[in-house]
Every structure is written in C-alpha cells, then in structure tokens.
C-alpha positions in Angstrom: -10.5 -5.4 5.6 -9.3 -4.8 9.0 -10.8 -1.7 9.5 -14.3 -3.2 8.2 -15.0 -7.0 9.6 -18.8 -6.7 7.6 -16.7 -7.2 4.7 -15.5 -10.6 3.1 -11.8 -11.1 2.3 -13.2 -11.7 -1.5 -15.2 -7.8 -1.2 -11.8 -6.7 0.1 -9.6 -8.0 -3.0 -12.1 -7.0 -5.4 -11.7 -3.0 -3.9 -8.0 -3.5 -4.2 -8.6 -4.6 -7.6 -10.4 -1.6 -8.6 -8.4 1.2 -7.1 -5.9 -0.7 -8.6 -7.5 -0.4 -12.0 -8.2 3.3 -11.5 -4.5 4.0 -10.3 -3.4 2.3 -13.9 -5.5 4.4 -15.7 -4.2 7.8 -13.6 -0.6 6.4 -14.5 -1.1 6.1 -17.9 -3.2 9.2 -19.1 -2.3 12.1 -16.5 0.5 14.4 -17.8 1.8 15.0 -13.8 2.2 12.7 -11.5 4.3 11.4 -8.8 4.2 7.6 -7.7 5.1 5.2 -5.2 3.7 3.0 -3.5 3.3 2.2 0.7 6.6 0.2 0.2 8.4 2.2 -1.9 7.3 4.6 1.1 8.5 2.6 3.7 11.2 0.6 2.5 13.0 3.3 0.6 12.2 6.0 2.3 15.0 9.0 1.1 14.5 8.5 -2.2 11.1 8.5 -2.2 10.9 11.4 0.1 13.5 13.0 -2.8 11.1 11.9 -5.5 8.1 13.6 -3.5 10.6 16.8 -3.3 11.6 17.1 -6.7 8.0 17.0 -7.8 6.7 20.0 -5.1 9.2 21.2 -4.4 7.3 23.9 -1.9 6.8 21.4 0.4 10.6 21.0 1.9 12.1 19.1 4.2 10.2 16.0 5.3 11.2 14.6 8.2 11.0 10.8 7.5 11.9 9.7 11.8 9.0 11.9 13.2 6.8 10.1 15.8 3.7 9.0 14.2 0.5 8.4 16.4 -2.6 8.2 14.0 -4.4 4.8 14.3 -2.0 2.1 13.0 -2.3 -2.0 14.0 0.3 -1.5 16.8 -2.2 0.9 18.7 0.7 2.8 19.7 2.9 5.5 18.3 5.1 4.7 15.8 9.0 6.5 15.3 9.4 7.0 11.5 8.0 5.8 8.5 8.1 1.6 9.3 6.4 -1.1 7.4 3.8 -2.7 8.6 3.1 -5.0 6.1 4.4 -8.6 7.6 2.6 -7.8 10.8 -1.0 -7.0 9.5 0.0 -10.0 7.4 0.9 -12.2 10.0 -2.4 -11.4 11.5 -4.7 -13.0 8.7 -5.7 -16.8 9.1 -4.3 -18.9 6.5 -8.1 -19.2 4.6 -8.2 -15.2 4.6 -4.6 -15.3 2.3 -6.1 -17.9 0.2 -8.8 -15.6 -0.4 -7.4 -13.0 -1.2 -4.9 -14.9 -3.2 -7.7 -16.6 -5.0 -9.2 -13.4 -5.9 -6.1 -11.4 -7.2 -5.3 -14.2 -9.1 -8.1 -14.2 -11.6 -6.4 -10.7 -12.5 -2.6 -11.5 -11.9 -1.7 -8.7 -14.4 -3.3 -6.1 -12.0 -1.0 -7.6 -9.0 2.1 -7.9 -11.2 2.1 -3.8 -12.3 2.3 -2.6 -9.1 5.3 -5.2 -8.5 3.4 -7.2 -5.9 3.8 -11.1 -5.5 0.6 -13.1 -4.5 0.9 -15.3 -1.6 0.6 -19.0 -1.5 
C-alpha cells in the first residue's frame, strides 16, 4: 500500500490475502522448500540465515550486518537486517488499521497460519 497510494487499504489486504493463499498452497504441495517469513528474517536472523544455508548450501556465508541501501521507509541506508515493521506501522492512520483489520478478519484463518495477530 505504501508503494501504491491509487490503491485502497481494503485492495491492499485483499493482495495480502491472496499471496497469502498461494503461499499455503506452495507450503503444502511442493516437495522442497525453505520458509520464513520477513520476521522470522529480521527478528531471528542466525537461524534463519542457518535454515537458508542448510537448504543451499552453495550459497555460503551471508553476512546478516551488511549496509543495506535499496529503497526502504527510512530513505536511508540501513546496517543489517532490521525490522521495520512498527515504523511503517506507526505510519498508518488509525482508519487505515481498521481496514485492513476489517478485511483480514473475514479470513482470520489466513492471518493465523502465518502466525500473525490482527490489530485492534
């Protein structure tokens, strides 16, 4: 949604809601695969940088405190993998969460697979 103001908070959730839907499917019916999600990423980042190792283990070391300068909501480089959740959420107006939250909700199932919590 940040990326593309034309569309409504509601378009945005349903995306989610898709991929999300299509990620399930991947999970369930392809023989090799290696998830984790952004916070899994982020917020545990050795062992999911071991997880990403052990299943190519070609690729080597990853080095997890480079400087990162693609586009991000801070507009400036960022040092190691970081999180940005609570600040692109601390962004959205309170009727943009509700929403969203609104949305998700009619599909809680969806939300509750990948481990995510709605918010009120």
């Amino acid at each position: 949604m940040r990326r593309n103001y034309s569309d409504s908070p509601t378009v945005c959730a349903e995306f989610w809601l898709k991929c999300a839907k299509f990620q399930i499917h991947n999970l369930k019916h392809l023989k090799n695969t290696c998830f984790f999600r952004y916070e899994d990423l982020t917020d545990d980042t050795e062992k999911t940088i071991e997880k990403i190792q052990s299943f190519i283990p070609e690729i080597g070391y990853l080095n997890k405190d480079k400087t990162f300068t693609a586009h991000n909501i801070t507009k400036k480089p960022i040092e190691g993998i970081v999180n940005l959740n609570n600040l692109k959420i601390s962004l959205l107006k309170q009727e943009v969460i509700d929403e969203i939250t609104k949305t998700l909700q009619k599909e809680k199932e969806i939300v509750n697979y990948f481990n995510y919590e709605l918010i009120n």
